[in-house]
ZAGUDO-258715 format. One line per field, with one value per residue (C-alpha): x, y, z; residue in three letters. Coordinates in pm, whole numbers. Example, Ala and Ser with C-alpha at 12.3 -4.5 7.8 and 13.67 -1.06 7.14 Angstrom:
2
X = (1230  1367)
Y = (-450  -106)
Z = (780  714)
resn = (ALA  SER)
END
This chain:
383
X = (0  295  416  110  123  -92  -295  -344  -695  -954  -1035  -1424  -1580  -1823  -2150  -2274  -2609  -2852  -3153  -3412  -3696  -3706  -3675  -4005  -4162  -4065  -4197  -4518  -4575  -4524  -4777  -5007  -4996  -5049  -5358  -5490  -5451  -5604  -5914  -5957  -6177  -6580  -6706  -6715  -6527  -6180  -6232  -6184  -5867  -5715  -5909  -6142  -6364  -6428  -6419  -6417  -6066  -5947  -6117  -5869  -5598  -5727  -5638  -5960  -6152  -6155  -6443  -6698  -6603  -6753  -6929  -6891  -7123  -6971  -6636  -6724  -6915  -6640  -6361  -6529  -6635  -6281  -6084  -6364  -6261  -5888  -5922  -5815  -6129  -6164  -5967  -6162  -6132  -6463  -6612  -6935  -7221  -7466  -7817  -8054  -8452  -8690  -9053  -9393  -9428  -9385  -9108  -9244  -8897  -8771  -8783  -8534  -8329  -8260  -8172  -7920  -7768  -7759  -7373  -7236  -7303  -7063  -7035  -7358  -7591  -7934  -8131  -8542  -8703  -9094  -9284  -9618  -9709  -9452  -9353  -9395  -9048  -9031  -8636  -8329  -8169  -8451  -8563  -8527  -8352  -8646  -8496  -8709  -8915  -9079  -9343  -9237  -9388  -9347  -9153  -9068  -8787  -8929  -8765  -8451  -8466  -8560  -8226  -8014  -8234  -8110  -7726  -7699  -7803  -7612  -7301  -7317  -7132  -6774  -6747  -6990  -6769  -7051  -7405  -7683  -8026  -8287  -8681  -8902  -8943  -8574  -8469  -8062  -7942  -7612  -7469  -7391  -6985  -7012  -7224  -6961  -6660  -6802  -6901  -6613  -6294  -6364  -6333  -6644  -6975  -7257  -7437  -7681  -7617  -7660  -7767  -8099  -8181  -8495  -8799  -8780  -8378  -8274  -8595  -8673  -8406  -8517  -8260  -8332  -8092  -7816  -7535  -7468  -7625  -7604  -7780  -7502  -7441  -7803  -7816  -8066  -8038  -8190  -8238  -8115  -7777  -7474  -7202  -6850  -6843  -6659  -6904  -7222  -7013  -7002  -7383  -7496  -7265  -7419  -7657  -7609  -7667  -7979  -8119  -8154  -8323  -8543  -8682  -8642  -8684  -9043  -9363  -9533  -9229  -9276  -9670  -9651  -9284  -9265  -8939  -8863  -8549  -8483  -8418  -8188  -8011  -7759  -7666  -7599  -7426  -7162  -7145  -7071  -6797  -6651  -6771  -6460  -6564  -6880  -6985  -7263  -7512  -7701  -7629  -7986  -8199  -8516  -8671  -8824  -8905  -9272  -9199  -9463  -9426  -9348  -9149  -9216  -9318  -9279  -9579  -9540  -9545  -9249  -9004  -8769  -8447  -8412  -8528  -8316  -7998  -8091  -8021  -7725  -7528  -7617  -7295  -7379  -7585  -7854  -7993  -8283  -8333  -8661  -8574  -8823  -8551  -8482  -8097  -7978  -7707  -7505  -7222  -7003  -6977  -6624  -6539  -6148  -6089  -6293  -6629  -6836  -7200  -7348  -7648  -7660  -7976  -8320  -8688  -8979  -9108  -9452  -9516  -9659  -9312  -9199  -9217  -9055  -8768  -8706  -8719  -8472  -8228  -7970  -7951  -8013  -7711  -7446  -7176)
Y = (0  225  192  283  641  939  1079  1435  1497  1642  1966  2079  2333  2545  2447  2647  2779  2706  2962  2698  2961  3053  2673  2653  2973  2840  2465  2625  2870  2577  2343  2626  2682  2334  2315  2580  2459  2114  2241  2581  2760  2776  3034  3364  3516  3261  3355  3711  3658  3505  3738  4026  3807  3554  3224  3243  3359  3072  2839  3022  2800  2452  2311  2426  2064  1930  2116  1938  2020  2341  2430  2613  2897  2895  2904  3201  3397  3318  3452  3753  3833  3735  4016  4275  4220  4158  4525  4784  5064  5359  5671  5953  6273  6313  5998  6008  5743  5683  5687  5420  5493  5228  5318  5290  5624  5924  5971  6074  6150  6357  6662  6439  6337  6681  6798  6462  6561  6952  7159  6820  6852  6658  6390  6212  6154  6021  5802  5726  5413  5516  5172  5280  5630  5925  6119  6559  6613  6871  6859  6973  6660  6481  6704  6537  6240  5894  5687  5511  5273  4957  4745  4598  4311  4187  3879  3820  3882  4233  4312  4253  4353  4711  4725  4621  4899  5159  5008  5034  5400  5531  5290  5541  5803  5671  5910  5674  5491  5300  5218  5232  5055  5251  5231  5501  5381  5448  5710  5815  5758  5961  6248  6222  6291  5964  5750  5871  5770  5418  5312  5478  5397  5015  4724  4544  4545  4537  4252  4091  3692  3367  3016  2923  2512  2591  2600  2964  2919  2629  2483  2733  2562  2389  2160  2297  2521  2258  2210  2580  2718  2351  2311  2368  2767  2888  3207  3451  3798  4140  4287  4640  4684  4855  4738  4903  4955  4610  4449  4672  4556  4215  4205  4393  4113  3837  3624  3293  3318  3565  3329  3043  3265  3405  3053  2864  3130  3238  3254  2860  2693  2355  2363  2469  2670  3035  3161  3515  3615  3941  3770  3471  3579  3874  3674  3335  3533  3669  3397  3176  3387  3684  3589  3720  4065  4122  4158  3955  4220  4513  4845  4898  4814  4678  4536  4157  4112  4070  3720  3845  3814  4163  4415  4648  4972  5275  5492  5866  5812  5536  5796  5954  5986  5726  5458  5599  5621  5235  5148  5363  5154  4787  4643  4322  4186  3916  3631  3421  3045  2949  2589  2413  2477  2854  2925  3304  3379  3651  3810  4138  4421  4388  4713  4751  4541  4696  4683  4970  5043  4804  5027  5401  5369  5222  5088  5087  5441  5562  5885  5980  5993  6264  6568  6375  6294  6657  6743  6524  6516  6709  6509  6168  6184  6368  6110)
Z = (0  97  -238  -422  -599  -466  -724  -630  -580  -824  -904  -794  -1057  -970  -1147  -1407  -1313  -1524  -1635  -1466  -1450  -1814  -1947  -1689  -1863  -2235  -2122  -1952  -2233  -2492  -2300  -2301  -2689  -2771  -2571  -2736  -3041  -2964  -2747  -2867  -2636  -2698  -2433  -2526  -2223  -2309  -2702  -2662  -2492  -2804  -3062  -3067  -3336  -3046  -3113  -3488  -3496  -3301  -3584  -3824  -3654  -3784  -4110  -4350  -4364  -4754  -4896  -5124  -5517  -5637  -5919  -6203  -6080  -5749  -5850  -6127  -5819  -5560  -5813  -5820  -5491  -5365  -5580  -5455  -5095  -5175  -5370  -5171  -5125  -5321  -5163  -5151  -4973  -4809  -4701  -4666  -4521  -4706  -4506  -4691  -4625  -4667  -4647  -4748  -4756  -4536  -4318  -3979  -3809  -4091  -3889  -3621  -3876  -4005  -3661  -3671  -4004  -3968  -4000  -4130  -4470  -4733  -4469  -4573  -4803  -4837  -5002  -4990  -5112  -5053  -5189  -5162  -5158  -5294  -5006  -4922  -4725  -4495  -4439  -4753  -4694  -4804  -5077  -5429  -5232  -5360  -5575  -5842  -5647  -5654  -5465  -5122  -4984  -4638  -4613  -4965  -5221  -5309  -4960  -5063  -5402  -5245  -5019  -5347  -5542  -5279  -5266  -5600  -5672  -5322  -5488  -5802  -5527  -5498  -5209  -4989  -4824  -4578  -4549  -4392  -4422  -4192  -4154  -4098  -3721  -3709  -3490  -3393  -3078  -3088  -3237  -3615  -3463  -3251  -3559  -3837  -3589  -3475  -3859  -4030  -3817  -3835  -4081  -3996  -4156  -3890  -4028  -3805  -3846  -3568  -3622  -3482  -3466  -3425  -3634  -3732  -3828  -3989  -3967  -4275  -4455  -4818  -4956  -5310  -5228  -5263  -5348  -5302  -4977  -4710  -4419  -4170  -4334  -4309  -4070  -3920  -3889  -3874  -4202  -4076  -4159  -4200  -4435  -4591  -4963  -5013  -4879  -5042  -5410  -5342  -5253  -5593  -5772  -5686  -5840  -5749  -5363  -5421  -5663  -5436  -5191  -5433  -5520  -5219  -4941  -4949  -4759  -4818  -4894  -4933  -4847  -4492  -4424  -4376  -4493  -4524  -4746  -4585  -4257  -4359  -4751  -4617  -4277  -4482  -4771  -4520  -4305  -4610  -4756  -4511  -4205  -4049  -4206  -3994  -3671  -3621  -3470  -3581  -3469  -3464  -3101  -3135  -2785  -2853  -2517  -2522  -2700  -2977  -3415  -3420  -3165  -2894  -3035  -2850  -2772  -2682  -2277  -2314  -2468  -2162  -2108  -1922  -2209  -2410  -2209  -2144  -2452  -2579  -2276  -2353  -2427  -2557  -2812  -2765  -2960  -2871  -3080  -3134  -3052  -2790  -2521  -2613  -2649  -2531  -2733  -2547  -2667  -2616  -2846  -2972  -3180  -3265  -2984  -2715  -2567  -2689  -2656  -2953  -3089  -3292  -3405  -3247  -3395  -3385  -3254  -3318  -3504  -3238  -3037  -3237  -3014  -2716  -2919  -3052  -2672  -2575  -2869  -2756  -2394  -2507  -2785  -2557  -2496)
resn = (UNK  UNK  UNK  UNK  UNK  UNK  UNK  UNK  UNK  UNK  UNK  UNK  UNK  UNK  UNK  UNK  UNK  UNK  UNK  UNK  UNK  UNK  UNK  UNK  UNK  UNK  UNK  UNK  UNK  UNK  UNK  UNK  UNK  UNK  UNK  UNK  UNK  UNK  UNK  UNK  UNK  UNK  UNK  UNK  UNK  UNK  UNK  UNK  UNK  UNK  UNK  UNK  UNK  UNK  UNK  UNK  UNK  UNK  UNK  UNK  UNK  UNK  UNK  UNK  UNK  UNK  UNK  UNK  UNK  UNK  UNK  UNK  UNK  UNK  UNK  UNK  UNK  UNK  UNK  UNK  UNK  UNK  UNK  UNK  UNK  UNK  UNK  UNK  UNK  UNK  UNK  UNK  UNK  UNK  UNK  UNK  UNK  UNK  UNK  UNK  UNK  UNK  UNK  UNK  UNK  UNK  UNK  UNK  UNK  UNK  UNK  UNK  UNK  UNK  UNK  UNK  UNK  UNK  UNK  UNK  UNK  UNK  UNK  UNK  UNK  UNK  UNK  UNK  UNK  UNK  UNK  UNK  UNK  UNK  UNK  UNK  UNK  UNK  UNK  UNK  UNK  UNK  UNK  UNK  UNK  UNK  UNK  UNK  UNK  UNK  UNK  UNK  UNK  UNK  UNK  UNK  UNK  UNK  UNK  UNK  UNK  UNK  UNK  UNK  UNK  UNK  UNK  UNK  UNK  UNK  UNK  UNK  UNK  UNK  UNK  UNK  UNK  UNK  UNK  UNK  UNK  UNK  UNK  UNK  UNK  UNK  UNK  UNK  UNK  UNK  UNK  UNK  UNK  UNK  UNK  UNK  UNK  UNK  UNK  UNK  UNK  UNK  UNK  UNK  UNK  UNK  UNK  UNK  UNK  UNK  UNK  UNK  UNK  UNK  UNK  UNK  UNK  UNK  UNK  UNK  UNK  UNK  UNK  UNK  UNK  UNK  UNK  UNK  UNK  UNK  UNK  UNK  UNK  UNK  UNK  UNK  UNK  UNK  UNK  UNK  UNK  UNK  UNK  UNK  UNK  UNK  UNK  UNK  UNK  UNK  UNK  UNK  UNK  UNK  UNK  UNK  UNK  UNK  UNK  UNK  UNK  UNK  UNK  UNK  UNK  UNK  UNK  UNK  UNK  UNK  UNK  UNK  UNK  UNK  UNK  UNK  UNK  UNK  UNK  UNK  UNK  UNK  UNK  UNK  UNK  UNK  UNK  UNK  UNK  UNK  UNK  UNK  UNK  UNK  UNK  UNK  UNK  UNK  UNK  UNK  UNK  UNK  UNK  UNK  UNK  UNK  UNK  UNK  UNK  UNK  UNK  UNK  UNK  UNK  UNK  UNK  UNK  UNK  UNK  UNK  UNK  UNK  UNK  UNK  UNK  UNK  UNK  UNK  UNK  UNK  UNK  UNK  UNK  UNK  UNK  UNK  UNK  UNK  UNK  UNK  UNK  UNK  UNK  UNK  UNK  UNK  UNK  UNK  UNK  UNK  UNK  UNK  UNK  UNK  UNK  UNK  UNK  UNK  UNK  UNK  UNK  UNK  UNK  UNK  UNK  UNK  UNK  UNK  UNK  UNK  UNK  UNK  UNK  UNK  UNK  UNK  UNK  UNK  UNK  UNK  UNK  UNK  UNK)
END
């Protein structure tokens, strides 16, 4: 042993510390991601943490699923409608809105309206589709504003064919950069500032569009419409909209998808369905091929809460203040399904990326409201 050699005794290195938090933070983060990928999130409150379009941005993340083979219509009307949205819009140096009337006849708020539209002149124009009777205006904005005119009837294509009548002529302007379908129950319920700031400093079209299961949704649904328009794409919506020039082209060039509803969307489809084009065409039509480019509610309140076939309407001893303030601070829209068990569909008003107050404009107001409303203009719209 005492002749064995002493090896000199090793050297201890300090250990190199090793970042151990931030290979935790990548792991964590990476975990995280993957997750999301695999079980996207289907409430509304987790979908508006990854995107301000909800849920329907996170779907942008999957692999598109094989689509059926299209045809020859559909790939001529898809060709077309794609290089109007990929087209950037027409620059012009005074944008305008265009404000789209549709009427039997008079316009009992005109006198509101003008107070709405007065010292901002070359920031709007109008438009009047009177159906039944030709209209005595009272207002200079409406003076020499009707368009040629044709029949309306409630709940069939005539509807429609009206609102295409009036994009087409206010399309004529390339200065009108947006618009807006209106009744005449319609009344403002802001400033024309605060209206011409919400509609014009955002991408989105305010297209009213949800699915409904039930019988007045899908159940409305003919399968003539295939191949083009299936089952699984048929919407419901308002018909009051608002929509960017983009989206205002694309509608006047199509044929295909407003044929189908012409034929197969009608009152006595199919010997006992009611099924009213004005309410399902422009919802499906978006949802079907920019549904990222719309909202999904209308900027215009109307109150369905007395579970009736047609709305509240306001009489002259509803009209305060306080009604009105009501509804200038909702901040989310609402949906009801007329499924046996009724579905409420709730969800926020996402505009740029915030929550903002979801309506400008409100329905259905009796003429007889008028004076209340001239009283209270100035209070109700102050921000």
């Amino acid at each position: 042993m005492k002749d064995m050699p002493i090896l000199p005794a090793p050297r201890h290195r300090a250990r190199i510390k090793k970042p151990t938090w931030i290979i935790i933070l990548v792991l964590l983060v990476s975990v995280f991601l993957v997750c999301a990928y695999i079980y996207p999130p289907h409430n509304s409150t987790a979908c508006y943490v990854f995107s301000s379009n909800g849920c329907k941005g996170i779907s942008r993340w999957h692999p598109p699923a094989p689509a059926r083979d299209l045809t020859d219509d559909e790939i001529a009307s898809r060709v077309v409608i794609r290089d109007i949205l990929s087209t950037l819009p027409t620059q012009s140096m005074k944008r305008k809105i265009a404000f789209l009337f549709l009427t039997p006849g008079s316009l009992p708020f005109e006198m509101l309206w003008d107070k709405f539209f007065n010292g901002h002149e070359g920031r709007f124009s109008v438009y009047v589709h009177a159906s039944k009777v030709k209209t005595v205006h009272f207002s200079r904005y409406f003076i020499n504003r009707e368009i040629h005119s044709d029949k309306v009837a409630w709940g069939k294509i005539s509807m429609v064919d009206a609102e295409r009548r009036l994009l087409a002529n206010a399309l004529k302007d390339p200065d009108n950069q947006h618009f807006v379908l209106l009744s005449d129950s319609c009344i403002p319920l802001h400033d024309f500032d605060y209206v011409y700031n919400y509609l014009m400093h955002t991408n989105l079209s305010f297209v009213d569009c949800f699915e409904d299961p039930g019988p007045h949704g899908s159940g409305r649904y003919s399968e003539q419409m295939l191949p083009e328009v299936e089952k699984h794409d048929f919407r419901k919506g308002a018909q009051w909209f608002t929509m960017k020039r983009q989206h205002a082209l694309i509608v006047m060039a199509d044929s295909l998808y407003y044929s189908k509803f012409r034929d197969y969307c009608k009152p006595g489809m199919d010997g006992r369905k009611n099924c009213y084009s004005d309410e399902h065409y422009l919802p499906t039509f978006f949802h079907m091929l920019d549904p990222a480019g719309i909202a999904n509610w209308s900027v215009t309140h109307v109150d369905w809460s007395e579970g009736k076939w047609h709305p509240r309407s306001y009489k002259a001893q509803d009209v305060t203040n306080g009604l009105l303030k009501n509804i200038t601070s909702v901040v989310e829209s609402l949906h009801v399904t007329s499924a046996e068990r009724k579905e409420i569909q709730v969800r926020p008003c996402i505009w740029n990326g915030m929550q903002r107050p979801c309506y400008l404009f409100a329905r259905k107001f009796l003429p007889e409201t008028l004076d209340n409303l001239l009283l209270l203009f100035s209070n109700y719209t102050t921000i």
